[in-house]
PDB file of N, CA, C, O and CB in Angstrom:
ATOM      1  N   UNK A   1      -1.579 -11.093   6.482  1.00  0.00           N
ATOM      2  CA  UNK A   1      -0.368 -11.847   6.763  1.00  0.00           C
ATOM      3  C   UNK A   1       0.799 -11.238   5.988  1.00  0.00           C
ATOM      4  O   UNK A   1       0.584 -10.477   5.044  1.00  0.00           O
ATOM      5  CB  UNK A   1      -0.553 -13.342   6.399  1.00  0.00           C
ATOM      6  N   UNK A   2       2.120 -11.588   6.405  1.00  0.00           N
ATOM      7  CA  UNK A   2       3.002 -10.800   5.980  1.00  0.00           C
ATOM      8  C   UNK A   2       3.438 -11.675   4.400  1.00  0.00           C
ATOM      9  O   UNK A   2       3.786 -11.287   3.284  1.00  0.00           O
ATOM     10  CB  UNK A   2       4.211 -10.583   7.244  1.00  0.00           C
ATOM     11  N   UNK A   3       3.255 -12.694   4.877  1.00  0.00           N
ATOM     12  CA  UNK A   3       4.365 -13.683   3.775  1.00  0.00           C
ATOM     13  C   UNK A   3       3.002 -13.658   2.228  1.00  0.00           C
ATOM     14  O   UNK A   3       1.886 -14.094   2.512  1.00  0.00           O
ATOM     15  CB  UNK A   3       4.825 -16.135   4.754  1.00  0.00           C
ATOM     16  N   UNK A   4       3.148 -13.349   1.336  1.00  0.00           N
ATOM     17  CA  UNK A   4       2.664 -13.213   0.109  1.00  0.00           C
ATOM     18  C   UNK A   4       2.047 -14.497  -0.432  1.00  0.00           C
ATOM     19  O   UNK A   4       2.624 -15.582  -0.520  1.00  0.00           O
ATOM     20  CB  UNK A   4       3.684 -12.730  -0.706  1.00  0.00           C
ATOM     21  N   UNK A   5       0.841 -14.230  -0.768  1.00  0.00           N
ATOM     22  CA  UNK A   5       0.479 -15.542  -1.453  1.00  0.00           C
ATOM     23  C   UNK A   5       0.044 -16.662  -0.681  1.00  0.00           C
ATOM     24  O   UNK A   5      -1.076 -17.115  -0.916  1.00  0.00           O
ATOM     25  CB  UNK A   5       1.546 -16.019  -2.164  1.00  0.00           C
ATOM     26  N   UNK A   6       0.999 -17.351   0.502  1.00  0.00           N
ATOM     27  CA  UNK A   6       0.610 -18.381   1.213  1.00  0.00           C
ATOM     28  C   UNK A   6       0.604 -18.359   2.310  1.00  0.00           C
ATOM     29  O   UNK A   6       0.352 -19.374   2.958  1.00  0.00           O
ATOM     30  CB  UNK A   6       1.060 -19.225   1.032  1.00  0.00           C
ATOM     31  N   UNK A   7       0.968 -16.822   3.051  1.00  0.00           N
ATOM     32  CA  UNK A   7       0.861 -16.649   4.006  1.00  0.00           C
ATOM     33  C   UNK A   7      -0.729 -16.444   4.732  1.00  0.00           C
ATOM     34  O   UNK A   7      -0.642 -16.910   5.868  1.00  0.00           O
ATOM     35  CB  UNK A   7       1.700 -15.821   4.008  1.00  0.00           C
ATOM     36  N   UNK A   8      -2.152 -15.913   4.480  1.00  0.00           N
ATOM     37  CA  UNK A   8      -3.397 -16.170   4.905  1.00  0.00           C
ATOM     38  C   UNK A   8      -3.624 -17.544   4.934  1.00  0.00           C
ATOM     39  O   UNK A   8      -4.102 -17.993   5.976  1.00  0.00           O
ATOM     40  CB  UNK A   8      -4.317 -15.538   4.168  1.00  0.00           C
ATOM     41  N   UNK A   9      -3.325 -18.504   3.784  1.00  0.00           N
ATOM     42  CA  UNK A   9      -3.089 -20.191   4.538  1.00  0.00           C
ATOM     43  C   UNK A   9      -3.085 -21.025   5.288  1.00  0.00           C
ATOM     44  O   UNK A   9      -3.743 -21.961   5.742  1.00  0.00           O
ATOM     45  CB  UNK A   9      -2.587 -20.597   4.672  1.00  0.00           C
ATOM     46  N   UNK A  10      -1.536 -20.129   5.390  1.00  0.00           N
ATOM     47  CA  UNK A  10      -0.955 -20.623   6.921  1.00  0.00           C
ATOM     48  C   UNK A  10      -1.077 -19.994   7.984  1.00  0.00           C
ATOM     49  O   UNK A  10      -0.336 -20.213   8.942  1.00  0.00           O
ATOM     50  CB  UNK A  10       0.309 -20.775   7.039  1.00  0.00           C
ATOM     51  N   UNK A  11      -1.922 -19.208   7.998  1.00  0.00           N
ATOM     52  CA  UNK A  11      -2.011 -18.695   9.191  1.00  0.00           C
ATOM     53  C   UNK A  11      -3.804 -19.587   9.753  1.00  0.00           C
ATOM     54  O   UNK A  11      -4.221 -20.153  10.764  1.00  0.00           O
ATOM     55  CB  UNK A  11      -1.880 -16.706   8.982  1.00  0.00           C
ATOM     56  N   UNK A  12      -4.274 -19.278   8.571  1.00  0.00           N
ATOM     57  CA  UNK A  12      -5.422 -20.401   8.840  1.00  0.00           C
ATOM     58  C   UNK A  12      -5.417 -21.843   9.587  1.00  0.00           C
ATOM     59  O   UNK A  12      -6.004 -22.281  10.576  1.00  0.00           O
ATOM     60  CB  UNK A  12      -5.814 -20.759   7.622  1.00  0.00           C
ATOM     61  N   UNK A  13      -4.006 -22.655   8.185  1.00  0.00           N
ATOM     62  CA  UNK A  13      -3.632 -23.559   8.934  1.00  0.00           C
ATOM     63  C   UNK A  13      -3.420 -23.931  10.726  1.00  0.00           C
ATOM     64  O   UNK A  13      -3.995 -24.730  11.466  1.00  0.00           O
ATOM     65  CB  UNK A  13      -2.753 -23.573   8.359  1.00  0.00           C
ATOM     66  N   UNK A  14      -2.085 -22.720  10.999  1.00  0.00           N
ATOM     67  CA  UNK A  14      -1.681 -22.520  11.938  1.00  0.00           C
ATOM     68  C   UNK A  14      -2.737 -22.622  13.077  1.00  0.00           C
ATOM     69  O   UNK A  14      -2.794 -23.228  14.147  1.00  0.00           O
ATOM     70  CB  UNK A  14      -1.070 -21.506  11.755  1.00  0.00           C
ATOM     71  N   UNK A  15      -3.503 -21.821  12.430  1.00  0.00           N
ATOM     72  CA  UNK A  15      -4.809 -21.317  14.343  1.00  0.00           C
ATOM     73  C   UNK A  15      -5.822 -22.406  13.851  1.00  0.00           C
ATOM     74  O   UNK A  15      -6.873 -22.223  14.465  1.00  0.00           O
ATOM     75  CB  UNK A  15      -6.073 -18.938  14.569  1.00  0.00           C
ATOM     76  N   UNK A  16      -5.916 -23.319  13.109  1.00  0.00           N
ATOM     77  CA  UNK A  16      -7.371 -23.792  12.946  1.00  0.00           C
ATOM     78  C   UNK A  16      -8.376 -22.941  12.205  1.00  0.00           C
ATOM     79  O   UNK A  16      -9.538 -23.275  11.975  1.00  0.00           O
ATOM     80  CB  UNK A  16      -7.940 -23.988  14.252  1.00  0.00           C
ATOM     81  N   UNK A  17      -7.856 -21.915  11.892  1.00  0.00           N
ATOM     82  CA  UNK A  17      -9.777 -21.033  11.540  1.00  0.00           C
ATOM     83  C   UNK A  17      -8.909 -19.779  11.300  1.00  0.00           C
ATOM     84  O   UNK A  17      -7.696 -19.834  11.099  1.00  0.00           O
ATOM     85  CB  UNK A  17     -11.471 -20.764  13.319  1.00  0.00           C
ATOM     86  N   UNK A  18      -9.836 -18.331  11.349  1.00  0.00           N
ATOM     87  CA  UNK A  18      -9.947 -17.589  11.491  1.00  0.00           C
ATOM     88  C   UNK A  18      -9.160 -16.753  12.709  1.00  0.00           C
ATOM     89  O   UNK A  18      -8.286 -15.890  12.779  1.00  0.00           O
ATOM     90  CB  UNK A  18     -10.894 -17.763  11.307  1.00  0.00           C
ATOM     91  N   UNK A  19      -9.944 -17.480  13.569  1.00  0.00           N
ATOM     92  CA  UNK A  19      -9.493 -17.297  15.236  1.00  0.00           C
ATOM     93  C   UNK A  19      -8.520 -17.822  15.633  1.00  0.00           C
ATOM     94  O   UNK A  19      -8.115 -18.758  14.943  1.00  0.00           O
ATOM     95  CB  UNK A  19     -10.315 -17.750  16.210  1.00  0.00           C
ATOM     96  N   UNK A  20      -7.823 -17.511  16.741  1.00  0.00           N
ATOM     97  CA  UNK A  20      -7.100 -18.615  18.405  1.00  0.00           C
ATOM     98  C   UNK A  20      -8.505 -18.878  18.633  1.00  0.00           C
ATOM     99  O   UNK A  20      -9.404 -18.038  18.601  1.00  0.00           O
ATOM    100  CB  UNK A  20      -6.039 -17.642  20.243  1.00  0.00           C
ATOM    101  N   UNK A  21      -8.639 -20.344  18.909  1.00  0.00           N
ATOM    102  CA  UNK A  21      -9.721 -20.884  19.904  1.00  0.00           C
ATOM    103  C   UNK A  21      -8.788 -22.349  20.012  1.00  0.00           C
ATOM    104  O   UNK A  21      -7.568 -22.483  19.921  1.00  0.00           O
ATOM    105  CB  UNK A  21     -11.655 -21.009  19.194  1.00  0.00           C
ATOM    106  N   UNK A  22      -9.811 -23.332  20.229  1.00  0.00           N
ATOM    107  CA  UNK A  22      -9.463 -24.291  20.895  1.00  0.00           C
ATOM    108  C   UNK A  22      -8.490 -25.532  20.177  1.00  0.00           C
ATOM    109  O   UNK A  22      -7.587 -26.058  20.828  1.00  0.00           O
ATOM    110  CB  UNK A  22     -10.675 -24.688  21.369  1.00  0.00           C
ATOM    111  N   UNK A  23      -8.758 -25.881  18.921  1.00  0.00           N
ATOM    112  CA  UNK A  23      -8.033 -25.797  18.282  1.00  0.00           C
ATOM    113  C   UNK A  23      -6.214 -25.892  18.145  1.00  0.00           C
ATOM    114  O   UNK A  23      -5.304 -26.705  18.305  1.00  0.00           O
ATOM    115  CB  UNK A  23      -8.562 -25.079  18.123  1.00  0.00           C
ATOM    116  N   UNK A  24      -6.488 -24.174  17.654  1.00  0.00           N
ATOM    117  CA  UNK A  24      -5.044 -23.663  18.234  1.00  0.00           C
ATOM    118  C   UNK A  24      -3.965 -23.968  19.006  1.00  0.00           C
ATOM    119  O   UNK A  24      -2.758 -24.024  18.772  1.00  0.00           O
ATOM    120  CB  UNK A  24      -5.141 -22.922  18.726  1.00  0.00           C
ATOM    121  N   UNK A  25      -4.995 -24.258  20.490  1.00  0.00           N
ATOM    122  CA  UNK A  25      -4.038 -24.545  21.813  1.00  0.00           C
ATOM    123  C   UNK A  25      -3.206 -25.654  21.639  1.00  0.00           C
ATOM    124  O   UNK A  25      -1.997 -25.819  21.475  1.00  0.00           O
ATOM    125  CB  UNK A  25      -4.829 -24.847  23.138  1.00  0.00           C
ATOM    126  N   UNK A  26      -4.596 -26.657  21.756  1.00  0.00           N
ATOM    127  CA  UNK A  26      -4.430 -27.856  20.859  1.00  0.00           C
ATOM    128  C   UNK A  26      -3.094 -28.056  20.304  1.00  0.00           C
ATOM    129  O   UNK A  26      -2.251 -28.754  20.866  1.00  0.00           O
ATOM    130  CB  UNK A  26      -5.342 -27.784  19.734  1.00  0.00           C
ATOM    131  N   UNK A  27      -2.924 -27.512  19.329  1.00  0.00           N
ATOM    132  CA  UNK A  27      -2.177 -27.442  18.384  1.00  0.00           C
ATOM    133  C   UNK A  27      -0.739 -27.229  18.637  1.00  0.00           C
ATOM    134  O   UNK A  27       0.297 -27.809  18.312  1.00  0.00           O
ATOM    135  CB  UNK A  27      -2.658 -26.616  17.677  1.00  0.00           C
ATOM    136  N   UNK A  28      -1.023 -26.272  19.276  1.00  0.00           N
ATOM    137  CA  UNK A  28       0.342 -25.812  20.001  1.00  0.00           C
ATOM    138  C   UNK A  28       1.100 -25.950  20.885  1.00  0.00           C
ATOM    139  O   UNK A  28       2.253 -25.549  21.042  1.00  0.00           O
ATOM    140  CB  UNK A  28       0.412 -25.094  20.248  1.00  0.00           C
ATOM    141  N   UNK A  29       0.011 -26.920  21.884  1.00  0.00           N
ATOM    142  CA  UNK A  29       0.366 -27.658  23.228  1.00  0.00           C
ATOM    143  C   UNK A  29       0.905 -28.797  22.912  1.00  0.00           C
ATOM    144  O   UNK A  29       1.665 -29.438  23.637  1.00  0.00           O
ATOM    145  CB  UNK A  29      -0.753 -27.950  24.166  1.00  0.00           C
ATOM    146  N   UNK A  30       0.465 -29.158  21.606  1.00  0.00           N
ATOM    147  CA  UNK A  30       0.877 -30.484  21.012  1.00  0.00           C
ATOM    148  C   UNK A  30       2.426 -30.236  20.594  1.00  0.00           C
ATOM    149  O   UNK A  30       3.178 -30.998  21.203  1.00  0.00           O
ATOM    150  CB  UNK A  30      -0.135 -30.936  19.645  1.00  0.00           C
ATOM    151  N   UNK A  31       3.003 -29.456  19.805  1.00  0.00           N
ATOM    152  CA  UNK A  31       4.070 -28.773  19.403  1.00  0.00           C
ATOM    153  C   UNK A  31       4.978 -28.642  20.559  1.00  0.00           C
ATOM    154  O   UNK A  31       6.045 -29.221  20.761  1.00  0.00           O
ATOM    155  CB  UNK A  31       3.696 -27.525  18.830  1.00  0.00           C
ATOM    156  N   UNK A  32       4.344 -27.755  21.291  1.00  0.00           N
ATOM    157  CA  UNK A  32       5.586 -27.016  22.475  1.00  0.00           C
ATOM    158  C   UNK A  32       5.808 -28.354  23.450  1.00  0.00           C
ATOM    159  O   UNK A  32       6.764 -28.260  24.221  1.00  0.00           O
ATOM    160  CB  UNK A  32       4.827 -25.321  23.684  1.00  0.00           C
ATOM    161  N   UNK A  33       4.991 -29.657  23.504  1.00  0.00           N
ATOM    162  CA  UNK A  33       5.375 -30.669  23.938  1.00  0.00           C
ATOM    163  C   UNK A  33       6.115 -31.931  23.443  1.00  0.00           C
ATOM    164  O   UNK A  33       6.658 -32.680  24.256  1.00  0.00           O
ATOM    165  CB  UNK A  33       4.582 -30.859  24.298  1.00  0.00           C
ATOM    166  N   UNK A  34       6.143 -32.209  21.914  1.00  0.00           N
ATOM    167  CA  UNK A  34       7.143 -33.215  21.304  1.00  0.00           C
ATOM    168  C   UNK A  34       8.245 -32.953  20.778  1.00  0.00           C
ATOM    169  O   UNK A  34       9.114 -33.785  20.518  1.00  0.00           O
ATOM    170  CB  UNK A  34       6.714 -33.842  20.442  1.00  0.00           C
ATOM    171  N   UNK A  35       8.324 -31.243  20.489  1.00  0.00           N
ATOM    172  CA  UNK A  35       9.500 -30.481  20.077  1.00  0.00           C
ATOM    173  C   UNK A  35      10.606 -31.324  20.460  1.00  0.00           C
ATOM    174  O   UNK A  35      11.199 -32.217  19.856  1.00  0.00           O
ATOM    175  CB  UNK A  35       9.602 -29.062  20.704  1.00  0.00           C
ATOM    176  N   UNK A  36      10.747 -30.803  21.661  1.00  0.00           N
ATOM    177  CA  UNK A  36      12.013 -31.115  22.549  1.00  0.00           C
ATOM    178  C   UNK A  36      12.555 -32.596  22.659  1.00  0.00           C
ATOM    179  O   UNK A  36      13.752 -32.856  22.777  1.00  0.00           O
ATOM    180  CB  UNK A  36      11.693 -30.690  23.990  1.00  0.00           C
ATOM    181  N   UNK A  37      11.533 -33.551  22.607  1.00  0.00           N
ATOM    182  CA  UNK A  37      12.001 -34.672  22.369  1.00  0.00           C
ATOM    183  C   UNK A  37      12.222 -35.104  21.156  1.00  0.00           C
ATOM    184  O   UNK A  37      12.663 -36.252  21.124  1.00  0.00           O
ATOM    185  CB  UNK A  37      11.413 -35.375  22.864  1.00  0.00           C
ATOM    186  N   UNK A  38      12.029 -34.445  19.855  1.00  0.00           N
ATOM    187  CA  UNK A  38      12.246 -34.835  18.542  1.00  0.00           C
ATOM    188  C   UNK A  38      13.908 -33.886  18.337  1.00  0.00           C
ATOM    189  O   UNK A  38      14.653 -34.143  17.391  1.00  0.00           O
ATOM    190  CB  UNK A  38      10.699 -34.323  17.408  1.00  0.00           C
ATOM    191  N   UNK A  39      14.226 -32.890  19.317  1.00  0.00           N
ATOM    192  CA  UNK A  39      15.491 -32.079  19.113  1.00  0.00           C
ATOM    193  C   UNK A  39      16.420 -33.465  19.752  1.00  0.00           C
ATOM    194  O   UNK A  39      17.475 -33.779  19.200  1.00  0.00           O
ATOM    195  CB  UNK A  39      15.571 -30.288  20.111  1.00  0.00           C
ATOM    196  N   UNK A  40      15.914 -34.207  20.921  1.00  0.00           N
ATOM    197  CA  UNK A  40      16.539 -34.767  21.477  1.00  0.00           C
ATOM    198  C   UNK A  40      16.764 -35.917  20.842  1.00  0.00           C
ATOM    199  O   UNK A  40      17.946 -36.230  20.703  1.00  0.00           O
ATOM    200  CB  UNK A  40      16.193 -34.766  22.480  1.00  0.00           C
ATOM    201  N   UNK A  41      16.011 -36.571  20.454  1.00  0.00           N
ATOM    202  CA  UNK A  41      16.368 -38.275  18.799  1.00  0.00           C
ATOM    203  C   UNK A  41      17.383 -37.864  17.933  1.00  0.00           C
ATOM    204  O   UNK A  41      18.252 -38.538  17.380  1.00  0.00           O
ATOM    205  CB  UNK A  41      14.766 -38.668  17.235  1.00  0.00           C
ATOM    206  N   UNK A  42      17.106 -36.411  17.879  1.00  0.00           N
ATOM    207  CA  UNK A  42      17.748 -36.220  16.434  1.00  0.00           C
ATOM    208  C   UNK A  42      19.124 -35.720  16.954  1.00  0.00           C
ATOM    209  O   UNK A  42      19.942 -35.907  16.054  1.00  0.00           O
ATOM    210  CB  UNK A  42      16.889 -35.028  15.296  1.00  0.00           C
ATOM    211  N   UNK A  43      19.714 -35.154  18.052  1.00  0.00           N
ATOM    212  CA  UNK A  43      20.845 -34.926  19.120  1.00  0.00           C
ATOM    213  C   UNK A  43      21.244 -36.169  19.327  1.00  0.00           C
ATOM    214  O   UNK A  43      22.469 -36.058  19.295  1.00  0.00           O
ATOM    215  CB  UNK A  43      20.471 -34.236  20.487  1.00  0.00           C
ATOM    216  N   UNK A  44      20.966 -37.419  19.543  1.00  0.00           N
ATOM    217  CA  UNK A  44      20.874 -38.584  19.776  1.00  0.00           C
ATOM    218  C   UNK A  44      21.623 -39.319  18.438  1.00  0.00           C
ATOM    219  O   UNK A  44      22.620 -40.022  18.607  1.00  0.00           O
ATOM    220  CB  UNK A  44      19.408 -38.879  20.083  1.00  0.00           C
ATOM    221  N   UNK A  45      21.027 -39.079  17.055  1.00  0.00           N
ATOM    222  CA  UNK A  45      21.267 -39.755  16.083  1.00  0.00           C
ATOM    223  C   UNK A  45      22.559 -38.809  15.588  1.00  0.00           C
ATOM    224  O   UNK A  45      23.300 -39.423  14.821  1.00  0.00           O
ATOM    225  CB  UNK A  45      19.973 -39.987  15.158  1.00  0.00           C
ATOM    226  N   UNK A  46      22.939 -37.546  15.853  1.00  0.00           N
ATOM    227  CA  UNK A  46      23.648 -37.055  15.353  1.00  0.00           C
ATOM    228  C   UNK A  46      25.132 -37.401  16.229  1.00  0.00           C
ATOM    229  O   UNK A  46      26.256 -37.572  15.756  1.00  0.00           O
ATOM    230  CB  UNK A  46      23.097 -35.794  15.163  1.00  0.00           C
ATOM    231  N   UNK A  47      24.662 -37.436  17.770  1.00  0.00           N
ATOM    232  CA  UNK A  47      25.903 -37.539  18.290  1.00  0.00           C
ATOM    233  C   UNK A  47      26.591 -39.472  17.523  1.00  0.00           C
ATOM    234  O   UNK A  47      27.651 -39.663  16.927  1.00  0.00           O
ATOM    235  CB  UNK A  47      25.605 -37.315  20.356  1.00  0.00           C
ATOM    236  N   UNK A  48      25.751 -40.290  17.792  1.00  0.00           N
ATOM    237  CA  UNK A  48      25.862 -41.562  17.064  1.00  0.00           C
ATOM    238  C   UNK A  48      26.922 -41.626  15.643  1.00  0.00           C
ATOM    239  O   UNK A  48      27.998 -42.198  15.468  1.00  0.00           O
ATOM    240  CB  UNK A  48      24.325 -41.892  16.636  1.00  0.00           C
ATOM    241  N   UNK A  49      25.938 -40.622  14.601  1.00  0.00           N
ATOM    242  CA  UNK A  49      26.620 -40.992  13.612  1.00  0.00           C
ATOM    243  C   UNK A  49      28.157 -40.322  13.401  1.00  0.00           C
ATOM    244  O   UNK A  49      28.837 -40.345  12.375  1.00  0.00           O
ATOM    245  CB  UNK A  49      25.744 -40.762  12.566  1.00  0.00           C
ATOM    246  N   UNK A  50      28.575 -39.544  15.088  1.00  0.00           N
ATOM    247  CA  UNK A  50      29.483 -38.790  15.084  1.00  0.00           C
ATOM    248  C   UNK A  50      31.047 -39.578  15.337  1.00  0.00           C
ATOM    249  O   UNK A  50      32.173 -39.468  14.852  1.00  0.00           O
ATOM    250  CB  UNK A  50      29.044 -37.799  16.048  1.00  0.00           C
ATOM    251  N   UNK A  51      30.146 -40.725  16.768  1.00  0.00           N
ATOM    252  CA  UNK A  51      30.788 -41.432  17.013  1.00  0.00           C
ATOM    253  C   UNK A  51      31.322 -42.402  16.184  1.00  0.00           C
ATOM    254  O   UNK A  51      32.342 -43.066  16.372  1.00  0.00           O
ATOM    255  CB  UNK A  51      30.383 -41.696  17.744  1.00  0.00           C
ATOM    256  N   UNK A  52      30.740 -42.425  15.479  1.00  0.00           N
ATOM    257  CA  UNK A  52      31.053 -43.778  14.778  1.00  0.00           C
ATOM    258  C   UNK A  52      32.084 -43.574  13.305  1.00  0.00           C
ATOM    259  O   UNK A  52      32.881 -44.384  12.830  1.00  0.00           O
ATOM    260  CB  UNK A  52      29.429 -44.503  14.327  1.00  0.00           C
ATOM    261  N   UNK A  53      31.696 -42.085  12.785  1.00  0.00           N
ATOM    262  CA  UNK A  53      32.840 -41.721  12.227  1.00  0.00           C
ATOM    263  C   UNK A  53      33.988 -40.787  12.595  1.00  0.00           C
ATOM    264  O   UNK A  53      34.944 -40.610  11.840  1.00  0.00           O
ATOM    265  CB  UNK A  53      32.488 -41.400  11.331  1.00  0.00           C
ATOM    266  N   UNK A  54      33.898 -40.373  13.426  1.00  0.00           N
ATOM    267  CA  UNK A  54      35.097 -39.857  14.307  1.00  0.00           C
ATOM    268  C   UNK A  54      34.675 -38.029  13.773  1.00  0.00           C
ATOM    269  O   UNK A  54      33.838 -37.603  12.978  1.00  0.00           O
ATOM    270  CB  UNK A  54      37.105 -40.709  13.694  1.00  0.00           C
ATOM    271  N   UNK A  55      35.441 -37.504  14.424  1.00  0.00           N
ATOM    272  CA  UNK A  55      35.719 -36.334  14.588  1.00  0.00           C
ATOM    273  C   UNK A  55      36.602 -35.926  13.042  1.00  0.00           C
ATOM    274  O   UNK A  55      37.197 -36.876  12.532  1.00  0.00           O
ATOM    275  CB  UNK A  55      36.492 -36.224  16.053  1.00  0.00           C
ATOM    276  N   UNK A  56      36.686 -34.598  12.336  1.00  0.00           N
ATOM    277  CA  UNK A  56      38.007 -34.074  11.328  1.00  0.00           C
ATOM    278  C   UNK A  56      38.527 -33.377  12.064  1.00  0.00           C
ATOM    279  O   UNK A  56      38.186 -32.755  13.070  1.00  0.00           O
ATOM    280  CB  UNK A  56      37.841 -33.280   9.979  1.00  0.00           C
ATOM    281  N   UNK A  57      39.407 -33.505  11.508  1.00  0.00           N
ATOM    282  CA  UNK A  57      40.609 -32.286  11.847  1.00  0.00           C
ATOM    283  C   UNK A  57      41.067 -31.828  10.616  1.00  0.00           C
ATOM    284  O   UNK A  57      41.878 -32.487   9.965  1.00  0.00           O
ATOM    285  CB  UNK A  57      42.009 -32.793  12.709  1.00  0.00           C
ATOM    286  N   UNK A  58      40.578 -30.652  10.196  1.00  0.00           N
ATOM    287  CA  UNK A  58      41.159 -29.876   9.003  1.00  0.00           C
ATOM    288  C   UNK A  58      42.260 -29.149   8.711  1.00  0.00           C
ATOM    289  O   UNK A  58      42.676 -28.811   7.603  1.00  0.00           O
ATOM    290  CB  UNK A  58      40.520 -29.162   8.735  1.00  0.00           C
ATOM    291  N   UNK A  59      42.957 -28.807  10.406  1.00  0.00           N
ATOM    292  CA  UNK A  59      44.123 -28.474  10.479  1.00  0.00           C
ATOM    293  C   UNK A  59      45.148 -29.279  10.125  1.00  0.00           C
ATOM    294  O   UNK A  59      46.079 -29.022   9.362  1.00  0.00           O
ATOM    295  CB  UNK A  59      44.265 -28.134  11.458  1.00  0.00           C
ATOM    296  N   UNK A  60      44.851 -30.572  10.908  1.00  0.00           N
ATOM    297  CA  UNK A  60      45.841 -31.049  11.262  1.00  0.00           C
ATOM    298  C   UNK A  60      46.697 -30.625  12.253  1.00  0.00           C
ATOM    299  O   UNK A  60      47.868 -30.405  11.946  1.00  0.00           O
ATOM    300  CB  UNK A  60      46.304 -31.153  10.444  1.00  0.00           C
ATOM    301  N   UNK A  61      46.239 -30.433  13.647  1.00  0.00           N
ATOM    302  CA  UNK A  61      46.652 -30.708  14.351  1.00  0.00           C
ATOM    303  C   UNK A  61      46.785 -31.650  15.418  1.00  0.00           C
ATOM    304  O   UNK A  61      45.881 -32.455  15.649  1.00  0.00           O
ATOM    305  CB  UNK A  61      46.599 -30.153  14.380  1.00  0.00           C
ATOM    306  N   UNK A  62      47.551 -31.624  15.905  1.00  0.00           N
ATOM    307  CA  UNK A  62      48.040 -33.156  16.660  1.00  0.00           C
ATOM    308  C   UNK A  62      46.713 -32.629  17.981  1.00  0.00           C
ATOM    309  O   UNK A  62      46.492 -31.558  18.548  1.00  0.00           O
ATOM    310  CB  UNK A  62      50.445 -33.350  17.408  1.00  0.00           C
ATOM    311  N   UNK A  63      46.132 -33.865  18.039  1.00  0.00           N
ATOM    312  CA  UNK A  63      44.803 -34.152  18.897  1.00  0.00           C
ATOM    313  C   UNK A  63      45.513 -34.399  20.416  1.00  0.00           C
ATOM    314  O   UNK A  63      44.718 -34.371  21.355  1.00  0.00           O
ATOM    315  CB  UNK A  63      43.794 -35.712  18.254  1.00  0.00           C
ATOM    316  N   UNK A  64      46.720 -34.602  20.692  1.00  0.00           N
ATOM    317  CA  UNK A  64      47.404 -35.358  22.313  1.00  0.00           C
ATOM    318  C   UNK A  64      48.022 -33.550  22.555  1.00  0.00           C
ATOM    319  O   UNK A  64      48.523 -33.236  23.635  1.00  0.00           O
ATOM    320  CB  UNK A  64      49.273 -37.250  22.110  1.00  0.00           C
ATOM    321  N   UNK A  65      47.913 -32.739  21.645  1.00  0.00           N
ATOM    322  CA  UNK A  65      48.725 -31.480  22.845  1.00  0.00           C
ATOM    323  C   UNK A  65      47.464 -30.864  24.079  1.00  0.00           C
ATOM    324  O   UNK A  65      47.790 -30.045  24.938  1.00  0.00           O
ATOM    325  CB  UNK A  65      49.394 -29.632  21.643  1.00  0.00           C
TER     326      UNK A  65
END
């Protein structure tokens, strides 16, 4: 593994074992499927806490041109 020290670990971690086997997929099917909806809560909570405190303007420029 490339990363020093804790990288054989995690790569263990990562695949389950030694190997890709079943596991793995597992693992990864699990991942490449809640991703997107945890980008999307958190897109969700960010636009929220955006709204609610407004936008800066560091310029200062007038927001109506």
């Amino acid at each position: 593994s490339a990363i020093p020290y804790i990288g054989q670990t995690l790569v263990e971690w990562a695949w389950g074992g030694f190997s890709v086997d079943n596991p793995t997929l597992t693992r990864f099917f699990a991942l490449h499927f809640l991703l997107p909806f945890v980008i999307a809560g958190l897109t969700l909570v960010h636009l929220t806490f955006l709204h609610e405190t407004g936008s800066n303007n560091p310029l200062g420029i007038p927001s109506d041109c």
